[in-house]
N, C-alpha and C positions, 0 to 999 in steps of 0.2 A: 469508411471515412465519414466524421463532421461534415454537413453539410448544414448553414445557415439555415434556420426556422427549421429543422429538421431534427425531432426526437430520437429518430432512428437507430442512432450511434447510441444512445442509453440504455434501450432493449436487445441490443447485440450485443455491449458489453456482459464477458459471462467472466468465471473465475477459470484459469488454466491452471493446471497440474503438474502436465507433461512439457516438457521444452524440447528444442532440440540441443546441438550444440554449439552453436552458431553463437558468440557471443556479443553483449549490447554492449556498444560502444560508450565510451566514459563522456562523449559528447551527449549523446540520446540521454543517459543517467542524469545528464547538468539538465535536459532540457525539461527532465518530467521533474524535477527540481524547481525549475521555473515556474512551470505549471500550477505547483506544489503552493509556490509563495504566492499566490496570484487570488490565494483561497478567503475568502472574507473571516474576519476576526475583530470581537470587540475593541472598542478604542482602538483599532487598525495596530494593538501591541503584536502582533504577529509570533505569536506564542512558539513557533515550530523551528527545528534545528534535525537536520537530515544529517546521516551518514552514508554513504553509498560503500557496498562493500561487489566488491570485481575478483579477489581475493576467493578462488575454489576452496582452498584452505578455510581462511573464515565463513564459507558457508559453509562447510561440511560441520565446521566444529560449534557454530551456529543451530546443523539438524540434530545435533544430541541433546538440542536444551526442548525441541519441541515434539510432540506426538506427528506434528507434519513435515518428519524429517526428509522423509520423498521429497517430496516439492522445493526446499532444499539444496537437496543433493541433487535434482532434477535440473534446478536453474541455472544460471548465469551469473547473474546477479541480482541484487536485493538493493531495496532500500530502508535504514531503520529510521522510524519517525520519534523524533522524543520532543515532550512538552521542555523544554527552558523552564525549570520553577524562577529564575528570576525576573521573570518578565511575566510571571503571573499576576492578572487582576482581578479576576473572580474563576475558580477553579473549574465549575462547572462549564461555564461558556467558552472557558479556553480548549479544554476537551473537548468539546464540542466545536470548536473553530481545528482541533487537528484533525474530527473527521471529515471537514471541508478538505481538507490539504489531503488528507489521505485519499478521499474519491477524485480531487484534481488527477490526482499521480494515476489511479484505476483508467478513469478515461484518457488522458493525455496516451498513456502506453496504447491504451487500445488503437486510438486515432492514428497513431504510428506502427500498427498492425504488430503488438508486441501482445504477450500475454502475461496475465499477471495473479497474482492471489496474497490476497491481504492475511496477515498471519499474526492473529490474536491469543493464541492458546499457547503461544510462546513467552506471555506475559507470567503464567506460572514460575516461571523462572529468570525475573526480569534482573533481576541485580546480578546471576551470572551472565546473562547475555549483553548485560552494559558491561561489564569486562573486560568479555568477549570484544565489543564495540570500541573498546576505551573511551566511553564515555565520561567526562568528567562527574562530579556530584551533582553537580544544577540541572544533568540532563536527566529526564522518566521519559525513558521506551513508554511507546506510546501501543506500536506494530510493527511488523516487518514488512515488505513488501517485496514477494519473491518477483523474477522479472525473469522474460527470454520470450524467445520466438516459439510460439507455441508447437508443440509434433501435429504435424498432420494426420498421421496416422491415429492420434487420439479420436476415441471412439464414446467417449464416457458420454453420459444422457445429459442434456441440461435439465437443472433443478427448473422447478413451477415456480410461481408466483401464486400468492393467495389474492383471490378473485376481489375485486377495487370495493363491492360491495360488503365486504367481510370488513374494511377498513375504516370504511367509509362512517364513523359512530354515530353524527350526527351531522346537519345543518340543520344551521341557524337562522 
């Protein structure tokens, strides 16, 4: 759990894989939604339009558009993130304001002791997966965002971080 002044919750969050089957509620989905809209964006246009999919069916038919079909087929439920192109004002920065919205949704779940894994290589095949989504034309899949209660018995390693000094290019 967030706790005020405290980083702690950003270096715990990891990516989950494995779920169980316990599934998240269409309330908890509305609330990392909230979350979601809460994310800063130029001229406050709020570029981002969510689908939540609770439907096992459209997640499984979802795992055959991506190489992370596991994770997928593992979870519960998902959320798809698509930029609005009508509410586009400069293309770059709005992308950039949905991966605010997309890490809202990462931490929010965690805080609510959910797990999660953002799913970009599902973009390969983005015009079937809006489809999939029934997304109208004005929306571009952005990500997916697999959701569930993560398995305990998951044992996988957490990935590293590259050390702050490696980042670090310059000061000024």
């Amino acid at each position: 759990m967030c706790e005020q002044n405290d980083l702690q919750c950003l270096f715990d969050r990891r990516t989950v894989r494995h779920f169980t089957d316990e599934p998240v509620s269409r309330a908890t989905l509305d609330e990392l939604c909230e979350a979601a809209r809460w994310a800063p964006s130029g001229i406050n246009n709020q570029p981002w339009r969510f689908v939540t999919v609770e439907s096992k069916d459209k997640l499984v038919e979802l795992a055959g558009l991506t190489k992370s079909a596991k994770v997928l087929k593992s979870c519960t439920a998902a959320i798809a993130v698509f930029l609005d192109t009508a509410k586009i004002y400069h293309r770059d920065k709005d992308i950039q304001s949905i991966g605010a919205a997309l890490e809202n949704i990462l931490l929010a779940a965690h805080a609510k002791g959910l797990g999660s894994c953002w799913l970009g290589e599902i973009l390969n095949r983005r015009q079937e997966a809006e489809r999939v989504l029934n997304a109208d034309n004005t929306l571009e899949l952005m990500a997916v965002v697999a959701l569930g209660y993560p398995d305990p018995d998951d044992t996988s390693p957490r990935t590293g971080r590259t050390g702050l000094d490696s980042l670090i290019v310059g000061r000024l």
